[in-house]
N, C-alpha and C positions, 0 to 999 in steps of 0.2 A: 735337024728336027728334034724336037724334044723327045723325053723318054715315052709321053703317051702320043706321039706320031702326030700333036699340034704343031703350028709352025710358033713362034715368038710373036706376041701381036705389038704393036706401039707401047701398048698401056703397057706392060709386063718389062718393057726394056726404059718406061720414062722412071719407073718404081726402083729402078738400077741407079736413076739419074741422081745426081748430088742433090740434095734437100736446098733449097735455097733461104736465107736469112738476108734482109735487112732490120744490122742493128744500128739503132742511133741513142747517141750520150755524148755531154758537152765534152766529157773526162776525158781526153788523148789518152791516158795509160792505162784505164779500163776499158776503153773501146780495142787498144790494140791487145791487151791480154786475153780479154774478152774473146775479142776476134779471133786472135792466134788459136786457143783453145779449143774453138767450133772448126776448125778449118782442119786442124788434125784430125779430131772427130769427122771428118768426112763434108761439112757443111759448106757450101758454096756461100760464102760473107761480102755481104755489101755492106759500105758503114756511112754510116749520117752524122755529123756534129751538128745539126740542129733539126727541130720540128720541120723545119719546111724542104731540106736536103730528105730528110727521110721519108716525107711526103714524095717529093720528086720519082727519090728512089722507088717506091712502093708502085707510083703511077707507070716507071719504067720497064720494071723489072718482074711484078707480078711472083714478090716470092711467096713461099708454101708456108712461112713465118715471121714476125716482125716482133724484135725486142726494142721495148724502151726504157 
């Protein structure tokens, strides 16, 4: 139980959850520096080499933000 005698609701443990990112960029060595980068920082990384991969991905995955 928490300190004020709530229980932890869903919302409060998804806010815990990794941030989700799909980025997409044609560059292999800025998508994977890129990527490396956010995934230390905590970020769950999906990567896209093209407009339509990252479409795909977006339609998939449903993340919290998308770089292009």
């Amino acid at each position: 139980m928490s300190p004020q005698g709530a229980m932890p609701t869903q919302e409060s443990d998804a806010r815990k959850a990794a941030k989700t990112i799909v980025f997409a960029d044609n560059d292999v060595l800025l998508v994977e520096a890129i990527g490396e980068l956010l995934r230390d920082k905590g970020y769950e990384v999906h990567v896209a080499r093209d407009g339509l991969e990252a479409l795909l991905a977006i339609r998939k995955v449903k993340p919290d933000y998308v770089i292009l």
